[in-house]
MARLOPA-551761 format. One record per residue (C-alpha): residue number from 1; residue in three letters; y, z, x. Coordinates in nm, 4 decimals. Example, Ala and Ser with C-alpha at 12.3 -4.5 7.8 and 13.67 -1.06 7.14 Angstrom:
2
{node 1, 'ALA', {-0.4500, 0.7800, 1.2300}},
{node 2, 'SER', {-0.1060, 0.7140, 1.3670}},
//
This chain:
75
{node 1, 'UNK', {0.5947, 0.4921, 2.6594}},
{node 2, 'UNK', {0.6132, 0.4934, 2.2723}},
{node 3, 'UNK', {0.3203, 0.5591, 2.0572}},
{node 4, 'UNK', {0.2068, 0.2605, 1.7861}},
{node 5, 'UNK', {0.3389, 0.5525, 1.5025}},
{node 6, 'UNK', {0.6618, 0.5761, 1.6548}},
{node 7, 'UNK', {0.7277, 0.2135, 1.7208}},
{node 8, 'UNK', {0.6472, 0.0795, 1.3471}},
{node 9, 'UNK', {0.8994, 0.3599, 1.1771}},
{node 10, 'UNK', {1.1486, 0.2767, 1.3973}},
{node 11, 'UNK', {1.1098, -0.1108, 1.3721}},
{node 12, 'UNK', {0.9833, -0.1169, 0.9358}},
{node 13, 'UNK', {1.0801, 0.2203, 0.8229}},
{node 14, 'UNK', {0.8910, 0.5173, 0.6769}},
{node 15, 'UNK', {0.8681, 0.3658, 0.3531}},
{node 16, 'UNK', {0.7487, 0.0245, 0.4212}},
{node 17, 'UNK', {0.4775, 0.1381, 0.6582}},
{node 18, 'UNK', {0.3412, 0.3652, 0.3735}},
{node 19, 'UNK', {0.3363, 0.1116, 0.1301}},
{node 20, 'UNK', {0.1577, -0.1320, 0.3262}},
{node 21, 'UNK', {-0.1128, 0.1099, 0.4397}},
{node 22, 'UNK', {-0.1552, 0.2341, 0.0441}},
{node 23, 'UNK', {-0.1715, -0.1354, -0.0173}},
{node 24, 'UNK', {-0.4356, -0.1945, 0.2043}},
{node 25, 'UNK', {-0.6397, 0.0540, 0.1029}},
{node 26, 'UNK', {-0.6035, 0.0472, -0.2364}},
{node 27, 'UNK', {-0.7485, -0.3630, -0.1879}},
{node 28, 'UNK', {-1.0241, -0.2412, -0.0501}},
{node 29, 'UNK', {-1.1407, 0.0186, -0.2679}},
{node 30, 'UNK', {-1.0421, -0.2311, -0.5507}},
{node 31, 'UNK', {-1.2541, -0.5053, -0.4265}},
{node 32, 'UNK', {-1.5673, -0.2282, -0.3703}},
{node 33, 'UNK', {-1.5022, -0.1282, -0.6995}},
{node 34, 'UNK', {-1.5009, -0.4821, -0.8675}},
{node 35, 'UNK', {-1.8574, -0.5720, -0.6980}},
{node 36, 'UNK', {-2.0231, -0.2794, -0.7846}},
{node 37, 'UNK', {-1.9176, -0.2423, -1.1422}},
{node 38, 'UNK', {-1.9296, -0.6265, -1.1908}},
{node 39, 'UNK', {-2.1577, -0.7473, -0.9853}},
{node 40, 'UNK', {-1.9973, -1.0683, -0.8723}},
{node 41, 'UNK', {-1.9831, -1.1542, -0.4845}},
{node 42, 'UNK', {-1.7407, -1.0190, -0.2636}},
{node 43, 'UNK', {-1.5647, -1.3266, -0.2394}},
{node 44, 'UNK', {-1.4697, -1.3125, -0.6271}},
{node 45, 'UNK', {-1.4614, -0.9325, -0.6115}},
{node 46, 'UNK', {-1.1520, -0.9853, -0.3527}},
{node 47, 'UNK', {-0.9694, -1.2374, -0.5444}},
{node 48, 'UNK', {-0.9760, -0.9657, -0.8954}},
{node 49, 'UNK', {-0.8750, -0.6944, -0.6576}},
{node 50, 'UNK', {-0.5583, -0.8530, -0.5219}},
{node 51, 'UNK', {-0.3155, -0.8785, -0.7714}},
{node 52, 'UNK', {-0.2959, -0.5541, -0.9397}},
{node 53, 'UNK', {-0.2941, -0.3644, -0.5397}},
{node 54, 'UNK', {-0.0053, -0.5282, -0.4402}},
{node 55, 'UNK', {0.2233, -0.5143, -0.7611}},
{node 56, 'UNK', {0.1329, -0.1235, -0.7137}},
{node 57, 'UNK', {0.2119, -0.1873, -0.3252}},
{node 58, 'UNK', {0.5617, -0.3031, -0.4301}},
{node 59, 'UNK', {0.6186, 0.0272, -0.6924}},
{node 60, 'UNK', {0.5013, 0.2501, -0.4001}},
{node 61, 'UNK', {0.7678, 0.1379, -0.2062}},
{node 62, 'UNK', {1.0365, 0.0991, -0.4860}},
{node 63, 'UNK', {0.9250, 0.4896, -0.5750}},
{node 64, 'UNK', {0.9093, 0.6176, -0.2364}},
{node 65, 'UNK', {1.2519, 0.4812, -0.1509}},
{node 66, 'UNK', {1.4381, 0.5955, -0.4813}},
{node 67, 'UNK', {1.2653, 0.9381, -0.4270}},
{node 68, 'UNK', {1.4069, 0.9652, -0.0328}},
{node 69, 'UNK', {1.7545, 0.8662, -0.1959}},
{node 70, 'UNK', {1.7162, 1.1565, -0.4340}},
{node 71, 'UNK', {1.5447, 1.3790, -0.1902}},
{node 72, 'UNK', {1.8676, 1.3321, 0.0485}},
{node 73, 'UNK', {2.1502, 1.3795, -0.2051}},
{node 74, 'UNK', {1.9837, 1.6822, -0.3335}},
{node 75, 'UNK', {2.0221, 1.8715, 0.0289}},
//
């Protein structure tokens, strides 16, 4: 039987399962961040801290992909 790690690269790709994990967890250190230096509720906090994670969710993958291309024409 597969593992969960196995099953998600070979169904998404390296790249894409990267970029959605960094995505994740750059959310929720941006919505910690928002409510403790703002002090609004978490609610708010979450709704700041959405936008800018996933436009930098999309570049990870853009720059993650562009550097396997280089990466493989390189060897």
């Amino acid at each position: 039987m597969k593992n969960l790690k196995t099953v998600i690269l070979e169904n998404v790709g390296e790249s894409l399962t990267l970029a959605i994990i960094y995505t994740l967890g750059h959310i929720l250190i941006a919505i910690c961040v928002v409510k403790f230096v703002t002090g609004t509720n978490w609610y708010d906090a979450g709704l700041v801290a959405l936008i800018e994670p996933c436009i930098n969710g999309i570049w990870f993958y853009v720059l993650h992909k562009l550097w396997r291309t280089y990466e493989q024409k390189r060897l």
